[in-house]
N, C-alpha and C positions, 0 to 999 in steps of 0.2 A: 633026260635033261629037263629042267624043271622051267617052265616058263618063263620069259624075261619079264621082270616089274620094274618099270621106271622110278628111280627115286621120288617121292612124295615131295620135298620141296623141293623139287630142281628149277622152279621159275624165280625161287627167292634167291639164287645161286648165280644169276645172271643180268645185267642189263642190257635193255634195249632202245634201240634208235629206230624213228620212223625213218622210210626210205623215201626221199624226196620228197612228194606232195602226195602218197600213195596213200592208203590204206593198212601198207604192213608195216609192222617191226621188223625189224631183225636183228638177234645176238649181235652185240660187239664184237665176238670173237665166233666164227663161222667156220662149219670143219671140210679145208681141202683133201679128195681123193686121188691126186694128181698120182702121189707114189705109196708106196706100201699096200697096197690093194691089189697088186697085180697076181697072176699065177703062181709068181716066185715067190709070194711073199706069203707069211704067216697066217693065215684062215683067221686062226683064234686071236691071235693079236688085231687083227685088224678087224673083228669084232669085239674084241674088249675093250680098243679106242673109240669105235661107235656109240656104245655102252656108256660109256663114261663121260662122251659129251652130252648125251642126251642126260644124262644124271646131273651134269649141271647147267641143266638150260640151254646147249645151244640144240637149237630147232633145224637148223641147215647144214643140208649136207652137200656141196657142191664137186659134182661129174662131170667127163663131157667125154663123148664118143672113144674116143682113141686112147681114154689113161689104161694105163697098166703097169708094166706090159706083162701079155702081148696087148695088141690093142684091143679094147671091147672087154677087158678080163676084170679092170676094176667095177663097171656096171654090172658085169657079170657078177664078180662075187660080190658087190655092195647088193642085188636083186635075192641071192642068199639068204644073205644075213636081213634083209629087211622080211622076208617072207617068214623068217621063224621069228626073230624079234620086235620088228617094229609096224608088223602090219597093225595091228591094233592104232594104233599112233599116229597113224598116216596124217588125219588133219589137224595133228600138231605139229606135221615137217615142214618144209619150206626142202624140195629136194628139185635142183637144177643139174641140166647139161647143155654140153655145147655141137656145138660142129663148127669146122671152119678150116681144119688144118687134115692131112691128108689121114684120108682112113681105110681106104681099095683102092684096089690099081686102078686106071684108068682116069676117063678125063672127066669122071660123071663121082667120084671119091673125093672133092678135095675145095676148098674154095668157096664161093656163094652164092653159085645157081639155087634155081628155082627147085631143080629137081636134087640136086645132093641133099638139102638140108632137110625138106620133108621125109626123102627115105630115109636119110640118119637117122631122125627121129620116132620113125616106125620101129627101126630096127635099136635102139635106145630103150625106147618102152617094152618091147619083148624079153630085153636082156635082162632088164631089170623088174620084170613082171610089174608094170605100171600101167593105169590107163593114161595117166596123165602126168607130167610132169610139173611144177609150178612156176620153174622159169626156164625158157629156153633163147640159148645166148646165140648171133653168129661171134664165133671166137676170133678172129681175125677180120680185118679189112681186106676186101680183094679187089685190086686195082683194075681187074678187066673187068667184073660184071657190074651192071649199073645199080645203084644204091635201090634204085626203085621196084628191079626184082628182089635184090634182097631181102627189103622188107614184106617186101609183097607177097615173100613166102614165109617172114613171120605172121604178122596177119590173117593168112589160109591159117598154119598150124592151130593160130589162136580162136579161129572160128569154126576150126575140127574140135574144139575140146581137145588138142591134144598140148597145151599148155595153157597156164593162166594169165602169164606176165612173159615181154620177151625183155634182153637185153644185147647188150654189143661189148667188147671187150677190145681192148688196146687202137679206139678207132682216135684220130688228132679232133681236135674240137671244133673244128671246124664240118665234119662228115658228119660229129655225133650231133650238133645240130642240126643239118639236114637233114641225116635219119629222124629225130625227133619230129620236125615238121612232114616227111612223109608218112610216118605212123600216126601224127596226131590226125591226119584228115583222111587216115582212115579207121578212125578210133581207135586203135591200136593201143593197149598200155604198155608202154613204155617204163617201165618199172627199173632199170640201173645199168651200168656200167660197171666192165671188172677190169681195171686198167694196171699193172706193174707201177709200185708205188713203195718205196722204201729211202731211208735217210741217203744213201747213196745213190737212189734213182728217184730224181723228183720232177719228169717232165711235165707230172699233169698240174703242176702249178701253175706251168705258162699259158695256161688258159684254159683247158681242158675243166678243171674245179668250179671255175668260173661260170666254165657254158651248161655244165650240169645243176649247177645251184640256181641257174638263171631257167632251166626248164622243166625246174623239179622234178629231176632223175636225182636216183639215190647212187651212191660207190660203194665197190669192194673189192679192196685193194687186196693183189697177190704178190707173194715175194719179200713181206716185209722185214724177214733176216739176210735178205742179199744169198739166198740159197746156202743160208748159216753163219756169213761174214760176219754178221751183229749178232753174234753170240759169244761164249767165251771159248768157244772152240780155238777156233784161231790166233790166240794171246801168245802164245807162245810157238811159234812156225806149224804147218801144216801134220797134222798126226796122219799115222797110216789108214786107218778106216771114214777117214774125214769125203764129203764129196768133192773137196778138191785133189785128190788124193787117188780117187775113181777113175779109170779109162771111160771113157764115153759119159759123160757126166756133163750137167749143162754149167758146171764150176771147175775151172780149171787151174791149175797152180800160179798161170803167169796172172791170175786175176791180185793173189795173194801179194801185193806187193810190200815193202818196208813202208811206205807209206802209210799204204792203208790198215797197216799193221799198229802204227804209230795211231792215227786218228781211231781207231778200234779199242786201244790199251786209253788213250784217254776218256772217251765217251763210255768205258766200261769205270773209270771212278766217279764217273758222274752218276753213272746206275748206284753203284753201291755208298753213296753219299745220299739215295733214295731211299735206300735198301730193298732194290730191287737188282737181276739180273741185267744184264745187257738184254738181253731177249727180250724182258717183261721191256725194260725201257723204250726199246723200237719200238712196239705193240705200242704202248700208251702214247707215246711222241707222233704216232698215225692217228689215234683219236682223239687227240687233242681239237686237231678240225672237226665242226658238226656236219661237214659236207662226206666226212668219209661215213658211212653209214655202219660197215663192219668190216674187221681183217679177216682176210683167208687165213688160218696156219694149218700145214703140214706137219705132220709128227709119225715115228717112226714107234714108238712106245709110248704105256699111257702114262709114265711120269714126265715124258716132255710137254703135253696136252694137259694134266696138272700144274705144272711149273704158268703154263702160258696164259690159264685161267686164273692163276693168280695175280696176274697183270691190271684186272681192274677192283684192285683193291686200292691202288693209287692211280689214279689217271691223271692227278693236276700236278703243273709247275709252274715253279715261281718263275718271274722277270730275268731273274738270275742264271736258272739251268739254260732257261731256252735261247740267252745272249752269249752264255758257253760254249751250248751244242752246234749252236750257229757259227760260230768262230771259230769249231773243229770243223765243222763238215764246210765252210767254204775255206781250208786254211790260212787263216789269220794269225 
């Protein structure tokens, strides 16, 4: 097999946002490993979606302990494919994981002690044949331990060399402040938030955006087709190989309702009055804010990851779409 060579202009293929008050950029459009990376899934597909974003400029690949499945399988085969194809490239990735939600039995797996998130991340970097990661998240909030270990064990990571930047994920804006001020006195960089963020889910506007822009922390948002809703999958009732469609699947049918079937069929003639898909449309309608720094997408093949990269070929709207869109998604 012949060596992999990255596209020659894959940087003019892409734009970038600084990330708060940081130092980096980061691709608008950011590649999730949540699914299709696991044991079950296709090797070579899921190296040629790699391939393919890095061909056009996006730089990040975000992980975190437990995708797969089974758990540990996506770092496992994203450590693969990085050792044959992208080792070379390493200080042009920007490659993150997480810990936070359960990954071994017991009471020392799960949460946001001191001691799960550092051995997560020992055992992260093995998987993935890394010395270092370049961000490392706690994925969730966890209501029994106190903020001040958690970060305390971001900080040790970050002064083992075994990341460069931390981050926190779906914390209320009120925590991610305070985390903010206990990392900042201990120099800690504070580098972003990955919060659930899509036309359908808009919590972090109640203040969350606010309190990141006011601490210059950057965002990256996951989720942003509602696990496919905002696509045109759904225009016409639930298909069989659909994820609402799927037993055990984080999309379920009763999500699918007449409603939001109705608000979905409209918002998709506003895309194609762009002439863009519904998909590209959600994506762009997220960066519309300069607070969101980059969308996660997810893609199961590399024509959905082309579809989604062509998203910023139009990223503006007029007065007009966004007094539409707003009049669909609050039903007016």
């Amino acid at each position: 097999m012949s060596k992999y060579k990255a596209s020659e202009d894959r940087y003019e293929k892409m734009q970038y946002r600084r990330c708060g008050k940081s130092g980096i950029k980061l691709p608008l459009l950011s590649l999730g490993l949540w699914h299709n990376f696991g044991d079950k899934d296709d090797f070579e597909n899921a190296r040629n979606i790699l391939k393919t974003a890095f061909n056009n400029g996006i730089t990040h690949f975000d992980l975190a302990n437990n995708y797969g499945p089974p758990y540990g399988s996506a770092e496992r085969n994203f450590g693969k494919i990085f050792a044959e194809d992208f080792k070379q490239y390493r200080d042009e990735l920007i490659i993150s994981t997480k810990a936070g939600w359960d990954m071994w039995p017991g009471p020392y797996g799960n949460f946001g002690s001191r001691k799960y998130l550092i051995a997560s991340l020992d055992q992260s970097l093995k998987r993935m044949g890394l010395d270092y990661v370049d961000i490392f998240y706690h994925h969730r909030p966890d209501p029994e331990t106190s903020l001040e270990e958690t970060m305390g064990a971001l900080d040790h990571i970050v002064k083992q060399g075994k990341a460069l930047y931390v981050g926190i994920s779906q914390y209320s804006a009120k925590d991610t402040a305070k985390a903010a001020s206990i990392l900042r006195e201990q120099k800690t960089p504070f580098l972003i938030h990955q919060p659930r963020y899509n036309m359908m889910d808009r919590w972090v506007e109640d203040g969350l955006l606010n309190t990141l822009d006011h601490e210059g922390i950057g965002s990256i948002v996951f989720s942003p087709l509602e696990q496919g809703i905002l696509t045109d999958k759904y225009l016409n009732g639930i298909p069989g190989d659909s994820r609402a469609a799927t037993k055990g699947s984080y999309l379920d049918e009763t999500q699918i309702t007449p409603e939001v079937i109705t608000k979905v069929r409209r918002l998709n003639e506003i895309a194609q009055s762009r002439n863009q898909s519904l998909a590209q449309m959600a994506v762009a309608w997220l960066l519309k804010d300069k607070r969101v720094t980059s969308v996660l997408v997810g893609v199961s093949k590399v024509s959905q990851l082309e579809d989604n990269i062509k998203t910023i070929q139009n990223l503006n709207f007029n007065k007009n779409e966004l007094e539409k869109i707003e009049e669909i998604l609050q039903n007016k």
